[in-house]
mmCIF file as gemmi writes it, N, C-alpha and C atoms, coordinates in Angstrom:
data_model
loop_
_atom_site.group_PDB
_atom_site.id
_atom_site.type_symbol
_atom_site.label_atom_id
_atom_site.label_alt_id
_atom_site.label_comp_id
_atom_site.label_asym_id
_atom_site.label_entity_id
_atom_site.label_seq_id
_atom_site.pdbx_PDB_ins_code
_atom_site.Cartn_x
_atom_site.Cartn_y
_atom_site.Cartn_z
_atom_site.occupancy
_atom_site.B_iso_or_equiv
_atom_site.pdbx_formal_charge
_atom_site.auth_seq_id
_atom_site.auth_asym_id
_atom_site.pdbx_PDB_model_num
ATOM 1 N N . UNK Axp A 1 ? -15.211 25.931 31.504 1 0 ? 1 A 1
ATOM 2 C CA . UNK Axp A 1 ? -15.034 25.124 32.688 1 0 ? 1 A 1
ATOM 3 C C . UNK Axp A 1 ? -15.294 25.952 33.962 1 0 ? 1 A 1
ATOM 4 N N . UNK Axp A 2 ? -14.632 26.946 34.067 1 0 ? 2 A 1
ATOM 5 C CA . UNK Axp A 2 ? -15.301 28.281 35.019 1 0 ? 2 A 1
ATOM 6 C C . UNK Axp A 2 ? -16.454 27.953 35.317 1 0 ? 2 A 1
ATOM 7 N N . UNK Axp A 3 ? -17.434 28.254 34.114 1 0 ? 3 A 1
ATOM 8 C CA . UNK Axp A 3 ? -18.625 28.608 34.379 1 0 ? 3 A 1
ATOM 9 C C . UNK Axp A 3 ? -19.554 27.476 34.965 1 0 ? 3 A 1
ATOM 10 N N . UNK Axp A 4 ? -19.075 26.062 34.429 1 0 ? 4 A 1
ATOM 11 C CA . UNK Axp A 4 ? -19.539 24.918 35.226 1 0 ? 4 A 1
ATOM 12 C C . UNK Axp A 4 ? -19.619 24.852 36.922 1 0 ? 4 A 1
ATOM 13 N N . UNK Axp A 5 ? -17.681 25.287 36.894 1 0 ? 5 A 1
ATOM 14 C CA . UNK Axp A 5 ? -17.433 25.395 38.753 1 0 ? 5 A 1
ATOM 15 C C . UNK Axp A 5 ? -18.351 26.301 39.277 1 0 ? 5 A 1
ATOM 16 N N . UNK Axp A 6 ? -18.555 27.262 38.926 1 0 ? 6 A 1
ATOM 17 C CA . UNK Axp A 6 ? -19.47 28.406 39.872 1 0 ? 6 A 1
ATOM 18 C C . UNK Axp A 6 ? -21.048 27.985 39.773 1 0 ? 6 A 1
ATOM 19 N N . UNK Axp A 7 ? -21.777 27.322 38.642 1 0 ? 7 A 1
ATOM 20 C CA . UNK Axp A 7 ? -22.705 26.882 38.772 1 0 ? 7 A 1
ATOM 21 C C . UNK Axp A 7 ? -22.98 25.672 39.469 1 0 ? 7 A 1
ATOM 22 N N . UNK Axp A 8 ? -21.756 25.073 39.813 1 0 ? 8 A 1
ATOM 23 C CA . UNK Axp A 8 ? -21.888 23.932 40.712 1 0 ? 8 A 1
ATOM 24 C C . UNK Axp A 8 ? -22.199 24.56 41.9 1 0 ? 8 A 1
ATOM 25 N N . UNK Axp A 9 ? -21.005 25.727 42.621 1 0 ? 9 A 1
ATOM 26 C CA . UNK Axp A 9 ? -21.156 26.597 43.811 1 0 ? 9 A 1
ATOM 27 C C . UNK Axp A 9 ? -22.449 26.806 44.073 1 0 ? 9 A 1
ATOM 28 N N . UNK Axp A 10 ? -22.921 27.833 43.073 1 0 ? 10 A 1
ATOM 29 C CA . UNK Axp A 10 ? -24.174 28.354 42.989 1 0 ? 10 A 1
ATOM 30 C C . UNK Axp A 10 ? -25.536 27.381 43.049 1 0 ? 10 A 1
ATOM 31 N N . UNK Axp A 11 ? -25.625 26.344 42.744 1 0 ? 11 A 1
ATOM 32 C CA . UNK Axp A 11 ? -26.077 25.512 43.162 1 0 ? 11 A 1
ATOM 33 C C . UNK Axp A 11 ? -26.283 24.826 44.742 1 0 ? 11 A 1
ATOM 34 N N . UNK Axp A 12 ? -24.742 24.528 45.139 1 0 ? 12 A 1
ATOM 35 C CA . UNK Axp A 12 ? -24.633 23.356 46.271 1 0 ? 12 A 1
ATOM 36 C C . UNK Axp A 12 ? -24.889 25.083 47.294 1 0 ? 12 A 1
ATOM 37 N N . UNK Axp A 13 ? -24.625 26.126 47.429 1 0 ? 13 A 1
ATOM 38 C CA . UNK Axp A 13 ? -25.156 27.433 48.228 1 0 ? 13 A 1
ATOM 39 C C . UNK Axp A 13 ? -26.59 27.55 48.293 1 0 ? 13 A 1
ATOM 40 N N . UNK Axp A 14 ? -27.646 26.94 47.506 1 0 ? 14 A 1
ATOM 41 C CA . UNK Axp A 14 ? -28.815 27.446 47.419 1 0 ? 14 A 1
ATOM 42 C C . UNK Axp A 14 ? -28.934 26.083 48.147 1 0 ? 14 A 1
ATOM 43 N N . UNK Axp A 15 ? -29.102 25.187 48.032 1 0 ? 15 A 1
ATOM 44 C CA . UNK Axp A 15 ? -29.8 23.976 48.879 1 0 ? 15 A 1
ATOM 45 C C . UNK Axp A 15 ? -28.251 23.813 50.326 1 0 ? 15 A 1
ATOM 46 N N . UNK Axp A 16 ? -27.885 24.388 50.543 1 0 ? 16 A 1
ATOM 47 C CA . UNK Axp A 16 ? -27.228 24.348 51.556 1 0 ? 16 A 1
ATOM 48 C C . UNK Axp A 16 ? -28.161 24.646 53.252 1 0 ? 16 A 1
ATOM 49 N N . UNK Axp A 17 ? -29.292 25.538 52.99 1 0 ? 17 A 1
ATOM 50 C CA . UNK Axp A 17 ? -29.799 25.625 53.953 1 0 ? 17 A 1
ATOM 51 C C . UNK Axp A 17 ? -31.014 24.334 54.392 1 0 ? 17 A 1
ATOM 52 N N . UNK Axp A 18 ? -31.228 23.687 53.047 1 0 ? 18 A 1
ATOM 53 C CA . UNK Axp A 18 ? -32.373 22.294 53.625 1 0 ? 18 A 1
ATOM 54 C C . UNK Axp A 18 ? -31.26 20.996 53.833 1 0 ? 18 A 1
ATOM 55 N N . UNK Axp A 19 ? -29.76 21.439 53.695 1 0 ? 19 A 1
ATOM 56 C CA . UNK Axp A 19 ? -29.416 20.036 54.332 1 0 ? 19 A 1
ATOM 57 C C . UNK Axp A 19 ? -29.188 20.248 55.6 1 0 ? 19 A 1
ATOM 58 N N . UNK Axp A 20 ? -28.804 21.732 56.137 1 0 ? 20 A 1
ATOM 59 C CA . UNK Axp A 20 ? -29.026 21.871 57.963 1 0 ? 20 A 1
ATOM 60 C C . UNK Axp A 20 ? -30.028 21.71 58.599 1 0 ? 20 A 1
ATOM 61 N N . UNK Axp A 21 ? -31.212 21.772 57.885 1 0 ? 21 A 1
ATOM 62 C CA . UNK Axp A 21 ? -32.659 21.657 58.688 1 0 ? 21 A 1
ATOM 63 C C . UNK Axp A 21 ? -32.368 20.346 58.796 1 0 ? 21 A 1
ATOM 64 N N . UNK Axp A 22 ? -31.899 19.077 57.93 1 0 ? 22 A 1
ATOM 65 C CA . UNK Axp A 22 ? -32.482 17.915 58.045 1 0 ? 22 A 1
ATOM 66 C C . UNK Axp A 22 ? -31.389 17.174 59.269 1 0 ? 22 A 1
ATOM 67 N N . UNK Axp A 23 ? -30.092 17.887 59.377 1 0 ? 23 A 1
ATOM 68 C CA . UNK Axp A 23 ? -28.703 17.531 60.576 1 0 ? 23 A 1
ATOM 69 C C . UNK Axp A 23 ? -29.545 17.583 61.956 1 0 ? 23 A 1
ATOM 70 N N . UNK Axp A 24 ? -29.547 16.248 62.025 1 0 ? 24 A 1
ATOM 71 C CA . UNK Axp A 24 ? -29.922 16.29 63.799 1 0 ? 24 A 1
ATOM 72 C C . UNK Axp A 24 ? -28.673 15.688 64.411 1 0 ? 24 A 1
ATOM 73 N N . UNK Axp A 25 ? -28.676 15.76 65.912 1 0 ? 25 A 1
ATOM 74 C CA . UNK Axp A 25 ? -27.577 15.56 66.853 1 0 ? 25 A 1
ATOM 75 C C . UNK Axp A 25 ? -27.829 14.513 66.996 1 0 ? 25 A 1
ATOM 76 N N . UNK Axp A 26 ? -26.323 13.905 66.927 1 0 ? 26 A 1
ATOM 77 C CA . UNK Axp A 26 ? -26.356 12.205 67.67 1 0 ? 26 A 1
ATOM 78 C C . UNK Axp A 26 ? -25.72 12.101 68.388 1 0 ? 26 A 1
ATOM 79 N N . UNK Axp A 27 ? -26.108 11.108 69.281 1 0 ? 27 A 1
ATOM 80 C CA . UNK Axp A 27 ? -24.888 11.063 70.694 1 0 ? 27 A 1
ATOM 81 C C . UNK Axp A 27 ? -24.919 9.956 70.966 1 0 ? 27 A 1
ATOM 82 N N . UNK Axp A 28 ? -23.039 9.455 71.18 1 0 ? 28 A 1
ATOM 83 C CA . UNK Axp A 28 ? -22.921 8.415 71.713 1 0 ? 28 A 1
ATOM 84 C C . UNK Axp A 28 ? -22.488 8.506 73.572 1 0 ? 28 A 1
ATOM 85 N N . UNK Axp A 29 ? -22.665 6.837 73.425 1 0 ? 29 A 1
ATOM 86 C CA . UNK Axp A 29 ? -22.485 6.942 75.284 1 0 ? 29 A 1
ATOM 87 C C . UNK Axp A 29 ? -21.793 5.874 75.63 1 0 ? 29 A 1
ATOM 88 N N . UNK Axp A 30 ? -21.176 5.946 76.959 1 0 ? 30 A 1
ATOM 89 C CA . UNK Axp A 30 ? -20.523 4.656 77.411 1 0 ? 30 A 1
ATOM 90 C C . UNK Axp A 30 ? -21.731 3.663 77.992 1 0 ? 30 A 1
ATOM 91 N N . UNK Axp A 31 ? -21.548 2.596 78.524 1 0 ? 31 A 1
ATOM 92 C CA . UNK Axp A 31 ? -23.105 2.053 79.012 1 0 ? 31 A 1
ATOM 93 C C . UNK Axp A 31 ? -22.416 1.757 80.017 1 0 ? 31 A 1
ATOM 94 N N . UNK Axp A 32 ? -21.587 1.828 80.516 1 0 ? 32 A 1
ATOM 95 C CA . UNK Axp A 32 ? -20.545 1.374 81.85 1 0 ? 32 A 1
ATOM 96 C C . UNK Axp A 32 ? -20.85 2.483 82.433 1 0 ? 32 A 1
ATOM 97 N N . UNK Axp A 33 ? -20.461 3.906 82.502 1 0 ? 33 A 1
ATOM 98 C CA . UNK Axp A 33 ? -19.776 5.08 83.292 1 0 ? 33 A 1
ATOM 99 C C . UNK Axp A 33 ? -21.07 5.903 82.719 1 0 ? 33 A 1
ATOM 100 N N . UNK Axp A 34 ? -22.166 5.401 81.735 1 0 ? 34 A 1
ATOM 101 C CA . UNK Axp A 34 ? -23.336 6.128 81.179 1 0 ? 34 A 1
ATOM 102 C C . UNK Axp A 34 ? -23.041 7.954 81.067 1 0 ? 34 A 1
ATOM 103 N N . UNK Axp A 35 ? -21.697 8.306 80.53 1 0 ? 35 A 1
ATOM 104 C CA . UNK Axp A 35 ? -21.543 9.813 80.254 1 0 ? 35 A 1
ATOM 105 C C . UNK Axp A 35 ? -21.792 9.604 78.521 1 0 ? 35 A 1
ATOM 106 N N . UNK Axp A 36 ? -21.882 10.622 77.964 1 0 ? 36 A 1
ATOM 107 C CA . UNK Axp A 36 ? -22.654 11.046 76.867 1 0 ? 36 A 1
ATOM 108 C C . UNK Axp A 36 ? -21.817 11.731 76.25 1 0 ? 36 A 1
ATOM 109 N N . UNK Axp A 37 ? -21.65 11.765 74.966 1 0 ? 37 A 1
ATOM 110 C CA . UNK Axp A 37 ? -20.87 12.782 74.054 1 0 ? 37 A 1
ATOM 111 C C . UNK Axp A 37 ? -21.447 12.823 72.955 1 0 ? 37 A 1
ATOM 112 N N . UNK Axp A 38 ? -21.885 14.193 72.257 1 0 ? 38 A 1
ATOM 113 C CA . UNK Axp A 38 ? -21.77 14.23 70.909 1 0 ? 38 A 1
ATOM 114 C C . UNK Axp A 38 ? -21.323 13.482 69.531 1 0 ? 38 A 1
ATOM 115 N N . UNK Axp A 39 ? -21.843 13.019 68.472 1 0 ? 39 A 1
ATOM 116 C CA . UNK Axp A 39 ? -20.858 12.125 67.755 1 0 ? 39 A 1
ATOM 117 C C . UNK Axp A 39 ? -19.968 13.082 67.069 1 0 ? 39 A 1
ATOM 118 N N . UNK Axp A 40 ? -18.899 12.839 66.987 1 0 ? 40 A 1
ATOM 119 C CA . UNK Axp A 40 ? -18.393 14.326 65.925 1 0 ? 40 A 1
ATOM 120 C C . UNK Axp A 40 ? -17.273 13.994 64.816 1 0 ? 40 A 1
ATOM 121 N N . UNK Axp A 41 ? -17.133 12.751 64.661 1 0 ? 41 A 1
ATOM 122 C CA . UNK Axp A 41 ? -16.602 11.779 63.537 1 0 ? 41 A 1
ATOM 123 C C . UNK Axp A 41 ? -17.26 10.547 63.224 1 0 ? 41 A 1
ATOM 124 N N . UNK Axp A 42 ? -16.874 9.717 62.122 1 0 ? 42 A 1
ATOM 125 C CA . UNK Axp A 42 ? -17.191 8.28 61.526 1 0 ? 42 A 1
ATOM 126 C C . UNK Axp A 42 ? -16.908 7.562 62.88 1 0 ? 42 A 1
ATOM 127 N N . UNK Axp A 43 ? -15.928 7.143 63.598 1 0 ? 43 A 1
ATOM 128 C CA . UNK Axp A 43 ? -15.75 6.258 64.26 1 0 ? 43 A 1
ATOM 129 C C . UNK Axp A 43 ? -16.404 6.652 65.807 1 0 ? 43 A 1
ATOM 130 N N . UNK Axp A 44 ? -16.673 5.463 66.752 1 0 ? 44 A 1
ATOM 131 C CA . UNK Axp A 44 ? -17.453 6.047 68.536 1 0 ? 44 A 1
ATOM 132 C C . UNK Axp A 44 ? -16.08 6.097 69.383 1 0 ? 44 A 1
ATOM 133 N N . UNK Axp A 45 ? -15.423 5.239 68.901 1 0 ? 45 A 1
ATOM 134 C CA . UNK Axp A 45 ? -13.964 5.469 70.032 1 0 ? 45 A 1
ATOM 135 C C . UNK Axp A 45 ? -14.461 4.805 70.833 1 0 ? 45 A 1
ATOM 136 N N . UNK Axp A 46 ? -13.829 4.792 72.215 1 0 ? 46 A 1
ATOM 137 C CA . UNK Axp A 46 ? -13.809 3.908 73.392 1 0 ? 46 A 1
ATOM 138 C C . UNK Axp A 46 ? -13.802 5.056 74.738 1 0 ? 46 A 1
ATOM 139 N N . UNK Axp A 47 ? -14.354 4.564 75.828 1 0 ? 47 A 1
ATOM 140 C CA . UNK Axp A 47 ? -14.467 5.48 76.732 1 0 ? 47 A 1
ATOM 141 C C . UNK Axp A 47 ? -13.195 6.177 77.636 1 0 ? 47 A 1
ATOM 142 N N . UNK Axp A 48 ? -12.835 7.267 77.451 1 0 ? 48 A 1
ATOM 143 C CA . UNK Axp A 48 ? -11.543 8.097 78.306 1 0 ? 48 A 1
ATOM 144 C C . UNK Axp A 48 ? -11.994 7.658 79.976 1 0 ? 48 A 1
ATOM 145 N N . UNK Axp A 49 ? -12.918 7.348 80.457 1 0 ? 49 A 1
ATOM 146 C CA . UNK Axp A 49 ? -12.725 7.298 81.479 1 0 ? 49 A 1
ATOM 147 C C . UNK Axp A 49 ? -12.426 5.436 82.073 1 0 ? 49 A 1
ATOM 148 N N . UNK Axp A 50 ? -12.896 4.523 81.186 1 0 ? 50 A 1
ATOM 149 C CA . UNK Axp A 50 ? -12.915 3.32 82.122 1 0 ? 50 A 1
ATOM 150 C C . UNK Axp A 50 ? -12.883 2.157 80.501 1 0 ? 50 A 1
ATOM 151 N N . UNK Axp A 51 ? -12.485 2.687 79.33 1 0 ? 51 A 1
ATOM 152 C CA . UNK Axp A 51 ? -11.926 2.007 78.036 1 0 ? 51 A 1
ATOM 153 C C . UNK Axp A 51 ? -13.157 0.893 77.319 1 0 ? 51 A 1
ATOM 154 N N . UNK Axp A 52 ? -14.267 1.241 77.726 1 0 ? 52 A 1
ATOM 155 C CA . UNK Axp A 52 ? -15.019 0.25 77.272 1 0 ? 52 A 1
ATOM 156 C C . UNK Axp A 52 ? -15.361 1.333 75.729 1 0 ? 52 A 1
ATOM 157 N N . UNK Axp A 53 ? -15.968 0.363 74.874 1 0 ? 53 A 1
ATOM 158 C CA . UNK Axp A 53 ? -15.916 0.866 73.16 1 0 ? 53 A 1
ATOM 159 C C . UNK Axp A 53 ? -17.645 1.322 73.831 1 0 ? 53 A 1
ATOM 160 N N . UNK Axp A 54 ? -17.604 2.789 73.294 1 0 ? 54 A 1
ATOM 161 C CA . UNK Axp A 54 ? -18.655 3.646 73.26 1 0 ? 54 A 1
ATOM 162 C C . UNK Axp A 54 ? -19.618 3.12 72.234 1 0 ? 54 A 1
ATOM 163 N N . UNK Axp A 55 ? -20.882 3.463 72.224 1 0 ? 55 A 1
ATOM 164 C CA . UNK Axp A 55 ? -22.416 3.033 71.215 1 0 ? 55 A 1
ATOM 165 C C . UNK Axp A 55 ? -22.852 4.046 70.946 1 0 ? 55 A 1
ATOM 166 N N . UNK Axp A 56 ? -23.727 4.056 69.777 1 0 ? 56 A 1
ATOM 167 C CA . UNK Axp A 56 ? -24.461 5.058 69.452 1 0 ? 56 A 1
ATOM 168 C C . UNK Axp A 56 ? -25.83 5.202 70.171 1 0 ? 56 A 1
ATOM 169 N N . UNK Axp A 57 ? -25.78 6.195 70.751 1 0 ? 57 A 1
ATOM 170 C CA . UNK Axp A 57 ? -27.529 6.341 71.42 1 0 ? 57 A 1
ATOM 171 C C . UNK Axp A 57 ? -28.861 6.395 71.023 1 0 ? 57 A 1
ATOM 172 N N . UNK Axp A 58 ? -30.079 5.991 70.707 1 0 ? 58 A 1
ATOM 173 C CA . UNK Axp A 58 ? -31.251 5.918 70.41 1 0 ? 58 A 1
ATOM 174 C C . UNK Axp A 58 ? -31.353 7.641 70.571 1 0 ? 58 A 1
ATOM 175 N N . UNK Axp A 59 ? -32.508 7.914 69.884 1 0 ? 59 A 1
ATOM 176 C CA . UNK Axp A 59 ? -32.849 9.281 70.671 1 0 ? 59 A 1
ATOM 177 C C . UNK Axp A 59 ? -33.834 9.055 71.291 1 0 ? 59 A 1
């Protein structure tokens, strides 16, 4: 069973560097107050400055 876990490791370590090439940045925005943030969870939240529910941005 060991030897399974570490070949799993050893595995998901070697293709670890083509799933960062493929991570691009997304950013959401308010469309009210138009400030911009990073996405950096599942959910957009709502805007800290004026409460309207934030969108995901086109690039």
């Amino acid at each position: 069973m060991f030897e399974s876990i570490v070949q799993a490791s050893e595995a998901h370590r070697q293709s670890a560097h083509e799933v960062v090439r493929s991570l691009r940045m997304a950013l959401k925005g308010c469309p009210e107050c138009r400030t911009t943030q990073m996405i950096a969870s599942p959910s957009l939240g709502i805007c800290d400055d004026c409460g309207v529910d934030l969108v995901a941005l086109p690039r």
